[in-house]
ZALO-918179 format. One record per residue (C-alpha): residue in three letters; x, y, z. Coordinates in steps of 0.5 Angstrom, whole numbers, plus 500, padded with zeros to 3 digits. Layout:
# ZALO-918179
ALAXYZ ...
***
This chain:
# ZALO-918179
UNK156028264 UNK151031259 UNK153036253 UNK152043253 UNK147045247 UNK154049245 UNK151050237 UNK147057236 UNK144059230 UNK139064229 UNK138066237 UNK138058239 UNK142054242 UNK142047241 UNK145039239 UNK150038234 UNK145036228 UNK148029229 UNK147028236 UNK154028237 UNK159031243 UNK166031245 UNK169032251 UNK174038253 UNK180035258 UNK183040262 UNK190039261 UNK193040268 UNK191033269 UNK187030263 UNK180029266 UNK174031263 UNK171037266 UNK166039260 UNK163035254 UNK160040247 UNK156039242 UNK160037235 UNK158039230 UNK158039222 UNK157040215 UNK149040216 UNK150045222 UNK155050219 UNK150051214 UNK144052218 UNK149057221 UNK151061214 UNK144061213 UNK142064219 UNK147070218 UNK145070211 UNK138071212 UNK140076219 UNK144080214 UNK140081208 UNK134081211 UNK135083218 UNK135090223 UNK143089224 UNK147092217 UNK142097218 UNK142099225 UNK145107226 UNK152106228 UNK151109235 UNK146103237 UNK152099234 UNK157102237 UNK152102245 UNK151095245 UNK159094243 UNK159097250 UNK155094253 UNK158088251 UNK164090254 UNK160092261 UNK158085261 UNK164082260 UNK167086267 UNK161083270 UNK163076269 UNK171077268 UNK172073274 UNK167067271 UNK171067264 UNK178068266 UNK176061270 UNK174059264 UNK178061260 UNK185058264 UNK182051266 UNK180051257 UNK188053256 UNK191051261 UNK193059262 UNK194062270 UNK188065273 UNK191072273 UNK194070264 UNK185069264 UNK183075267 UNK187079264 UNK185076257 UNK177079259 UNK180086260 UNK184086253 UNK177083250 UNK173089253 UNK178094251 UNK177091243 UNK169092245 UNK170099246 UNK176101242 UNK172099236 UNK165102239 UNK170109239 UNK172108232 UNK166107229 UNK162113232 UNK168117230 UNK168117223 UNK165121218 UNK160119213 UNK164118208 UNK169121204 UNK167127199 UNK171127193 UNK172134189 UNK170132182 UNK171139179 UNK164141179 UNK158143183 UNK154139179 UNK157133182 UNK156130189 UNK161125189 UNK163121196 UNK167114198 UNK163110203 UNK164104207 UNK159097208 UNK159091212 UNK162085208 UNK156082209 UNK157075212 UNK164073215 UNK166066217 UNK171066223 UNK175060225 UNK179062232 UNK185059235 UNK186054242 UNK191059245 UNK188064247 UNK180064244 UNK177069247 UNK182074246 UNK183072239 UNK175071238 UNK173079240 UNK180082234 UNK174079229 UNK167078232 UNK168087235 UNK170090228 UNK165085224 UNK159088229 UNK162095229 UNK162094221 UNK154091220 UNK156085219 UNK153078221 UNK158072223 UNK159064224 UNK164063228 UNK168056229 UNK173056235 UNK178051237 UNK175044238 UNK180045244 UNK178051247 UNK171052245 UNK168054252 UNK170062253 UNK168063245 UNK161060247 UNK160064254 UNK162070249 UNK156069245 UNK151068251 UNK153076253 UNK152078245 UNK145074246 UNK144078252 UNK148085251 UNK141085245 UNK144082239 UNK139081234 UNK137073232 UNK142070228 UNK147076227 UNK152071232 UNK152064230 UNK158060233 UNK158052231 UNK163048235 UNK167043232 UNK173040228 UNK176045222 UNK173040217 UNK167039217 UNK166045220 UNK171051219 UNK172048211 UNK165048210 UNK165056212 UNK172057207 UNK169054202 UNK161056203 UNK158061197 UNK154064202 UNK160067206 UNK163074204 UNK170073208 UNK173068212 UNK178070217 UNK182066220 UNK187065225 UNK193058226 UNK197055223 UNK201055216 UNK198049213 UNK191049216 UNK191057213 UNK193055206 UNK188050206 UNK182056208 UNK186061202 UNK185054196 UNK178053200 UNK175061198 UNK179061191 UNK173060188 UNK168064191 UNK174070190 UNK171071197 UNK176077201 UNK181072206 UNK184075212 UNK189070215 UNK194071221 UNK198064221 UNK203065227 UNK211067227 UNK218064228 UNK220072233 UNK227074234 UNK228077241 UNK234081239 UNK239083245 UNK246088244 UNK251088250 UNK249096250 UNK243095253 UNK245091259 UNK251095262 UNK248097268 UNK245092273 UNK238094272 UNK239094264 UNK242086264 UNK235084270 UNK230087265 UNK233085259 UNK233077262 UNK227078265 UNK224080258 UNK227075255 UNK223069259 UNK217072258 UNK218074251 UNK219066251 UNK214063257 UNK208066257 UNK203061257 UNK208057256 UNK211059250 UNK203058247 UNK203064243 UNK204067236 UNK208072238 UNK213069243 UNK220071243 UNK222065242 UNK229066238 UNK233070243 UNK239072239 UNK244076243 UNK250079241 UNK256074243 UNK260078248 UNK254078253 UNK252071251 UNK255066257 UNK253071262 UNK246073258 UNK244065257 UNK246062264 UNK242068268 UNK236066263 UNK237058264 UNK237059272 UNK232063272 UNK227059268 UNK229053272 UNK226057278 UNK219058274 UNK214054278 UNK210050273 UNK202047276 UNK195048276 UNK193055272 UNK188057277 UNK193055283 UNK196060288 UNK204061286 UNK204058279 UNK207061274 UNK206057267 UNK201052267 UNK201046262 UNK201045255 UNK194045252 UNK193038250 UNK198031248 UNK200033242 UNK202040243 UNK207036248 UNK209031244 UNK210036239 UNK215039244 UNK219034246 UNK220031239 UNK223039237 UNK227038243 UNK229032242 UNK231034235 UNK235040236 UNK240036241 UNK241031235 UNK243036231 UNK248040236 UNK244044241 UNK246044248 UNK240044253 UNK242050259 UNK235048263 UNK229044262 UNK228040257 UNK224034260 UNK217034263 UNK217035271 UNK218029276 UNK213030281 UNK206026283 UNK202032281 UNK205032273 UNK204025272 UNK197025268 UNK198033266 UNK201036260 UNK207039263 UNK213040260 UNK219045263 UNK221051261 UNK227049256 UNK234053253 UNK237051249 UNK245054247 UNK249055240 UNK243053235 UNK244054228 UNK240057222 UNK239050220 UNK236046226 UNK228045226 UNK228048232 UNK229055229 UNK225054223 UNK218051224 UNK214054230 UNK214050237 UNK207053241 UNK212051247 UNK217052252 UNK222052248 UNK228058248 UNK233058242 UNK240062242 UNK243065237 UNK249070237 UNK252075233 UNK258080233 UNK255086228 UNK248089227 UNK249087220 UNK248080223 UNK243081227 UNK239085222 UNK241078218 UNK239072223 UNK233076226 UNK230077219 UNK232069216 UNK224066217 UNK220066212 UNK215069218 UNK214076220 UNK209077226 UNK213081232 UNK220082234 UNK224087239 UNK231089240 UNK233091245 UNK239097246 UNK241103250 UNK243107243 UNK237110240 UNK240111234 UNK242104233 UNK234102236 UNK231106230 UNK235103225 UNK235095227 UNK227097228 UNK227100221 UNK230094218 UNK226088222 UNK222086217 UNK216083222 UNK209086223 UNK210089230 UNK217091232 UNK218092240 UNK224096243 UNK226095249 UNK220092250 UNK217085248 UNK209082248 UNK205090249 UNK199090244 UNK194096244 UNK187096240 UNK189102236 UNK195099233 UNK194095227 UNK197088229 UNK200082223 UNK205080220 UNK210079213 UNK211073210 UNK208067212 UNK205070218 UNK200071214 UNK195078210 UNK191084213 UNK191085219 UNK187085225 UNK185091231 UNK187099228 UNK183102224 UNK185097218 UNK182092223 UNK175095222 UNK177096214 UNK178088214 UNK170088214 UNK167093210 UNK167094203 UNK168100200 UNK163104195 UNK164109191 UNK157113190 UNK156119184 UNK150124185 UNK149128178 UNK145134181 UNK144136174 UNK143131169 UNK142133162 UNK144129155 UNK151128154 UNK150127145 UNK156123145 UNK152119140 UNK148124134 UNK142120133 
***
């Protein structure tokens, strides 16, 4: 199988520098269904220098924001086009369902055109009153200049559009790095940039491993801010990596979420099935890969036997296989070691007590045997204490707490050092606007769970990460904030006599 020139810098693909490739298995059976170029250091900063030069000598910072804003929508045009092509390619990547892919585009394409509609209706800046009509006074806003982005496997095209929209729609020149992993839609995306009009060396992506390639961007001179999105401790090695350029970070690094569940809400019959078919999608979507999975079920005791037996039964009911295969429901975990890290939590979580309610092993079946699978997994009566609580999964894995008051569930949902999403789930109204009040995560569901919309800003408390992404602070993230004082009547201030 020969490589893909998946390397684009200043308007050409190409090979890594050093000719060298890696392979992309898909994760349904461990096969090599792709093989990219990888890159390095001597690529990164052939990139950098691309968008460096894009960007202070380039047509783009200074393209009127309507034309920025057209080809944001052209973008998102062509995405609609290809939808069927990239939601193929994005679940074989992932490992996600074919449906799970193709909604993915249609979430891209809604960033594309929030920040085109954002950007066109702006004001030119901000008049400030400086007590005299001698003085023209106003606050405005500039690209960044060039942006370092470095984008997760779990949902790569998605996470991709939160920055590459904003910093286009700012004025703004990037290179990204994509998971080695998942780099395949990120690159599909770059070639519609490309034929959406984008000028040469604006969008720049190298494929590669995080070091070289996403530790050169973090701590290259030449780049103005690096965003990234992953893990904690890949995170806080990208905030020591831009110490010492004092270049603006922005990082989102995942969450432990509390799914938070009173009795009130499942009185009725109706009111128990939404809750507990909320509850499996909080925890299982993209099995369980995601930042903001409602890992952590805590549910108030009186409902716990009824509330629990019903989510074990139904998860043992999801039908596991192939994403882009008629009837599945979850597809496989992305790679050995996300598995592998599952299994070992698991294991871990029944040596310090927990009592496994379904799942808990990987599937039987030929189809499974070369496939990174793993069934979707409950476990009761956990406890603050237990590494299953504490540490981010990326899997299958649903944890049960209880409580008997709201002072202690405000309490076990709020003990994390992370603070992305949670939700509550209750029939009084009263009771929901305070527990959400209290949370102290970035988005706060209730009587919901997963729903994001592009005008909303999304990130987390804690060590979930700083800045956000999407909103109108989303598009804050890569500009700069001038101030600019006009003295229409310039004459001698004489502070001095001589």
């Amino acid at each position: 199988m020969s490589a893909q020139k998946t390397i684009h810098v200043a308007g050409e693909w190409r090979e890594a520098a050093s000719g060298a490739t890696r392979e992309i298995l898909d994760p349904a059976d461990a096969t090599v269904f792709a093989v990219v170029a990888e890159g390095g250091r001597e690529d990164a900063d052939a990139a950098v220098a691309a968008a460096r030069s894009a960007f202070d000598a380039g047509e783009w910072p200074r393209t009127p924001v309507a034309e920025r804003a057209a080809l944001l929508r052209r973008v998102a045009e062509l995405l609609q086009r290809d939808r069927e092509k990239i939601g193929l390619l994005e679940s074989r990547d992932a490992g996600k369902t074919l449906e799970e892919g193709r909604v993915d585009v249609d979430c891209v394409t809604d960033a594309f055109r929030y920040f085109a509609d954002l950007v066109m209706n702006e004001s030119g800046g901000r008049v400030v009153d400086a007590g005299s009509d001698d003085i023209h006074s106003v606050v405005v806003h500039e690209p960044v200049g060039v942006c370092g982005m470095i984008t997760p496997w779990n949902y790569p095209l998605l996470q991709a559009s939160w920055k590459i929209a904003p910093a286009l729609a700012a004025g703004n020149t990037f290179v990204i790095k994509p998971s080695e992993i998942t780099p395949l839609s990120t690159v599909a995306l770059i070639e519609l940039l490309a034929e959406a009009g984008l000028p040469a060396g604006v969008a720049n992506i190298v494929t590669g491993a995080g070091d070289p390639v996403g530790a050169r961007l973090a701590d290259h001179p030449d780049v103005d801010l690096i965003s990234f999105t992953g893990g904690l401790a890949s995170g806080q090695k990208v905030m020591h990596a831009a110490v010492d350029g004092v270049k603006k970070v922005a990082l989102e690094l995942g969450g432990k979420n509390p799914n938070v569940v009173f009795a009130d809400a499942c009185e009725t019959d109706e009111g128990f099935d939404t809750a507990v078919d909320q509850a499996l999608n909080a925890a299982f979507i993209h099995s369980g890969q995601v930042c903001s999975a409602g890992s952590r079920l805590i549910v108030e005791e009186s409902l716990r036997e009824r509330f629990v037996a019903e989510v074990a039964r139904r998860a043992e009911k999801i039908r596991l296989g192939r994403g882009t295969d008629e009837g599945v429901e979850c597809g496989p975990l992305v790679s050995a070691q996300q598995l592998a890290k599952t299994e070992d939590h698991v294991a871990s979580a029944l040596a310090e007590g927990a009592v496994l309610r379904a799942g808990g092993e990987r599937p039987k079946g030929e189809e499974y045997a070369d496939g990174y699978f793993y069934r979707p997994t409950v476990l009761d009566q956990c406890h603050r204490t237990m590494r299953v609580i504490r540490e981010e999964i990326f899997g299958p894995v649903l944890t049960v707490e209880t409580f008997r008051t709201e002072d202690e569930a405000v309490a076990l949902a709020n003990d994390t050092e992370y603070g992305l999403a949670g939700a509550v789930w209750t029939a009084d109204a009263g009771r929901a606007r305070r527990v959400a009040g209290r949370l102290r995560h970035g988005t706060v569901w209730i009587n919901d769970f997963h729903p994001y919309l592009p005008q909303a800003e999304w990130g987390g408390f804690g060590k979930s990460g700083i800045g956000r992404e999407l909103g109108p602070s989303g598009l804050d993230e890569y500009r700069e904030t001038k101030h600019v004082y006009q003295n229409l009547a310039p004459r001698p201030v004489r502070w001095f006599s001589g």
